[in-house]
C-alpha positions in Angstrom: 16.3 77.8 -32.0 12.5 77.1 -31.9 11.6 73.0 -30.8 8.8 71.7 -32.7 6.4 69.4 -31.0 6.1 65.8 -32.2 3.2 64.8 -33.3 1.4 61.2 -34.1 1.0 61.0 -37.8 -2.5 60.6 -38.0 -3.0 62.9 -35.0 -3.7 62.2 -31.0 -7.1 61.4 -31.1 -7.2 58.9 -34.1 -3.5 57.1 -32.4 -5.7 56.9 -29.1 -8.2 55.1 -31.1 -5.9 52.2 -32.7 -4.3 52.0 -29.2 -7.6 51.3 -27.8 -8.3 48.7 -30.6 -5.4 46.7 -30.0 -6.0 46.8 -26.2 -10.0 45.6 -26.9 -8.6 43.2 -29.4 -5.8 41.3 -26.6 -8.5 41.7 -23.7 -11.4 39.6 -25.8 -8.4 37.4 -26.8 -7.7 37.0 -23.1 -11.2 36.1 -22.6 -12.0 33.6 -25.4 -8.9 31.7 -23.6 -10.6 32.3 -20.3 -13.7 31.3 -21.2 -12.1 28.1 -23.2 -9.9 27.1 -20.4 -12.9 26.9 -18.5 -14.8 24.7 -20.9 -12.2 22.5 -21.1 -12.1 22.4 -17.3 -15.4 21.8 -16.9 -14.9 19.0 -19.6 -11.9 17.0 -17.8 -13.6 17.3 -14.4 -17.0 15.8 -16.1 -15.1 13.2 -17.9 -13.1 12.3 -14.4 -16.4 11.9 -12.4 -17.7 9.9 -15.0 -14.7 7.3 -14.6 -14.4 7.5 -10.7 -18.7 6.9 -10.8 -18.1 3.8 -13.4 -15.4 2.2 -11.2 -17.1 2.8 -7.5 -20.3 1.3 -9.6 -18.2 -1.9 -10.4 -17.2 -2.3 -7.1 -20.2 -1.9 -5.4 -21.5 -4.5 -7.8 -18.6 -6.6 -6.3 -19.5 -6.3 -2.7 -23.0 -6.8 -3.6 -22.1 -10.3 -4.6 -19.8 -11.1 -1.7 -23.2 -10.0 0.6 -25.1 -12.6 -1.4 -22.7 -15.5 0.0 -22.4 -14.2 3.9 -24.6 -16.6 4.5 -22.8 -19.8 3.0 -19.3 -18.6 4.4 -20.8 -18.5 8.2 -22.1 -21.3 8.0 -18.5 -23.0 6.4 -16.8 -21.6 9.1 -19.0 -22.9 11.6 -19.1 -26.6 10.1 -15.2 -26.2 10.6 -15.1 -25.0 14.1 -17.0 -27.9 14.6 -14.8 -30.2 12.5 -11.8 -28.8 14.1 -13.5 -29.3 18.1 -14.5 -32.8 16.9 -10.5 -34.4 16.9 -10.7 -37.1 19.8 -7.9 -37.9 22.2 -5.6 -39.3 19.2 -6.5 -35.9 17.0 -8.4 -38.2 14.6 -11.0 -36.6 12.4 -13.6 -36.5 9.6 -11.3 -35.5 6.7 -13.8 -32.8 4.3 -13.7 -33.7 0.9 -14.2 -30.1 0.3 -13.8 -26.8 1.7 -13.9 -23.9 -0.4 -13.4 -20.1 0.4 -15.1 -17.1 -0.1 -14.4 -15.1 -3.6 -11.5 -12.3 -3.3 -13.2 -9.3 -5.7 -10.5 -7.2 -6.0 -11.9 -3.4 -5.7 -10.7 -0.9 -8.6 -8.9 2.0 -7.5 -6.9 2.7 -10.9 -9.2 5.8 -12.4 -9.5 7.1 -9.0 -5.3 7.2 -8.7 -4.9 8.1 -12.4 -7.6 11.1 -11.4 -5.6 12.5 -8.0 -2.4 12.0 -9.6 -3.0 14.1 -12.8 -4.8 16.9 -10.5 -8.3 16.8 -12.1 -9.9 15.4 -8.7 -9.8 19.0 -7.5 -11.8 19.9 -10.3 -14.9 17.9 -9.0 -16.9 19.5 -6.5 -16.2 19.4 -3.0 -19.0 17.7 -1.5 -19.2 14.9 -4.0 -15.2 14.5 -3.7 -15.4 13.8 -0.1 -18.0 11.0 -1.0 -16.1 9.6 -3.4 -12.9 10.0 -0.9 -14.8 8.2 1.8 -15.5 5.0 -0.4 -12.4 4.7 -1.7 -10.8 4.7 1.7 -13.2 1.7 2.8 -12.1 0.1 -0.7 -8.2 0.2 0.5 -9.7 -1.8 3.6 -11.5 -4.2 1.6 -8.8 -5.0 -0.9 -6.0 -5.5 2.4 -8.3 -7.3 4.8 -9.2 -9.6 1.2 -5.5 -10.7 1.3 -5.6 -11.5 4.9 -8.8 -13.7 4.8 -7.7 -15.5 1.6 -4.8 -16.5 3.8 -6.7 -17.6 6.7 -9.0 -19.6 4.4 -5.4 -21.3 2.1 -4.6 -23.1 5.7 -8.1 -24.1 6.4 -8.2 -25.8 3.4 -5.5 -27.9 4.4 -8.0 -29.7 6.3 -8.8 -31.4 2.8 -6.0 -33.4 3.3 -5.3 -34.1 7.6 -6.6 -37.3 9.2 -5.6 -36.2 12.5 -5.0 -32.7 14.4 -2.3 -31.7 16.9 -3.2 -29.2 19.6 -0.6 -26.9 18.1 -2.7 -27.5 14.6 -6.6 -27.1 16.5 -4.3 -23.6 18.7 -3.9 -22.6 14.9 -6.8 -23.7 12.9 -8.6 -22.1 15.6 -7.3 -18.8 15.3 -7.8 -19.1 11.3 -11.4 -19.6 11.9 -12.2 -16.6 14.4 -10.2 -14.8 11.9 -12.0 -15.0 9.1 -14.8 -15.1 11.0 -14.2 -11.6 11.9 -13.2 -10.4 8.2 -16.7 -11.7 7.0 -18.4 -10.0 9.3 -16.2 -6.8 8.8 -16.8 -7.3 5.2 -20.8 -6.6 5.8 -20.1 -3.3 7.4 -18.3 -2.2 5.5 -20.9 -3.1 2.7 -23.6 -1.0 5.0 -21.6 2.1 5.0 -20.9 1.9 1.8 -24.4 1.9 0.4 -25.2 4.6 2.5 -22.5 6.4 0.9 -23.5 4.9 -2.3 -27.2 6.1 -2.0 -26.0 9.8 -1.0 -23.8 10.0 -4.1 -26.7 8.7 -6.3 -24.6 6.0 -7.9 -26.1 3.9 -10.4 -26.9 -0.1 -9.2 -24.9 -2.1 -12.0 -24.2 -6.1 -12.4 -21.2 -7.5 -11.3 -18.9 -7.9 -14.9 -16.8 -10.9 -13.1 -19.1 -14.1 -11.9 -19.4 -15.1 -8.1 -18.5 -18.6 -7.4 -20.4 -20.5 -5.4 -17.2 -22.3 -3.8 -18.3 -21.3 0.3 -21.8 -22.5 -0.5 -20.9 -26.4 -1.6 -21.4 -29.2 1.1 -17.9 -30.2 2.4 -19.3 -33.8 1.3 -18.4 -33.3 -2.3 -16.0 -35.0 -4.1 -13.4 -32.5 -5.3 -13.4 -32.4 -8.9 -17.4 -31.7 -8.6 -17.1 -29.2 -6.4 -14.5 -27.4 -9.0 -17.3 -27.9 -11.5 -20.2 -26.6 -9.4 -18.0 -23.6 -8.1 -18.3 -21.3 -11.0 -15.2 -19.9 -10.2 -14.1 -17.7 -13.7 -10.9 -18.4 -12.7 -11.1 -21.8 -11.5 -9.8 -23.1 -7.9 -6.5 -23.4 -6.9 -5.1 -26.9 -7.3 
């Protein structure tokens, strides 16, 4: 019984030749993906550096404007240590007709988060995502110390409405003062660093989008409704 040999029906050589075809035509397939997958990598990293840039911008813009009014808020809680020192024997004193607070900027962390969480951060390179890190970490401060220093400044305006002090009140108000005394002075370091971050990451200098209010900087003298009016506050004072 003879075995004859199988053969390809257009022959060896030409059924090498298709094979090869198909296997060029899945590896440039593979590489049009590869190379797309790329572009569009390239694309969501660009477009998530653009966002985290625009927000750090607005917030620098923030603390920008918060710098502008150190000077009025030091010299607020000065006028109140003084206020505060001044109750006589009988805890009388000068009750302010005004007493204001500096303006809470809350810093913008949302793009960053939305970035992190949906993995595209790792697409940005390494030394501008360790900026970027290093801000937002002093951001986080700024936004929790904020809190604490509104606070301070919500019972030192009760002083809009005491005739007289206890020593338990002056033991309190006291501490309230050195408190946010120390916040505002954290606040400009943290300001410094920042810029020097700000400058390395070649960040753009934009206005601040929300208004500063001028509330720190009125004389305690001034009638409360007027000082509501000269505050500027976008979102008006508390009541």
């Amino acid at each position: 019984m003879r075995v004859q040999q199988i053969k390809p029906l257009h022959g060896w050589r030409r059924f090498a030749g298709e094979v090869g075809i198909i296997v060029l035509g899945v590896l440039i397939a593979l590489g049009a993906q590869q190379v797309a997958t790329t572009f569009q990598q390239k694309s969501d990293a660009r477009n998530a550096e653009q966002a985290i840039r625009s927000e750090l911008e607005t917030n620098m813009a923030r603390m920008h404007s918060r710098q502008a009014v150190r000077g009025c808020v030091d010299k607020r809680l000065n006028e109140l240590e003084a206020l505060i020192n001044s109750a006589g024997a009988g805890g009388v004193i000068e009750t302010p007709k005004w007493v204001g607070r500096p303006q809470f900027w809350t810093m913008q962390m949302s793009r960053w988060d939305a970035t992190s969480q949906a993995g595209r951060a790792a697409l940005i390179p390494a030394n501008d995502l360790n900026l970027y890190g290093a801000m937002y970490s002093f951001m986080a401060s700024i936004n929790s110390e904020g809190i604490v220093e509104q606070d301070a400044w919500a019972r030192l305006r009760a002083l809009e409405h005491l005739q007289r002090l206890t020593p338990d009140m002056v033991f309190q108000l006291e501490n309230d003062v050195q408190q946010a005394r120390y916040i505002n002075w954290r606040m400009q370091v943290w300001t410094v660093q920042l810029q020097a971050l700000f400058d390395r990451a070649h960040l753009n200098t934009v206005a601040n989008d929300i208004p500063a209010s001028r509330s720190a900087c009125i004389p305690m003298s001034t009638p409360r409704d007027e000082a509501i009016r000269q505050s500027n506050s976008f979102i008006g004072e508390e009541p």
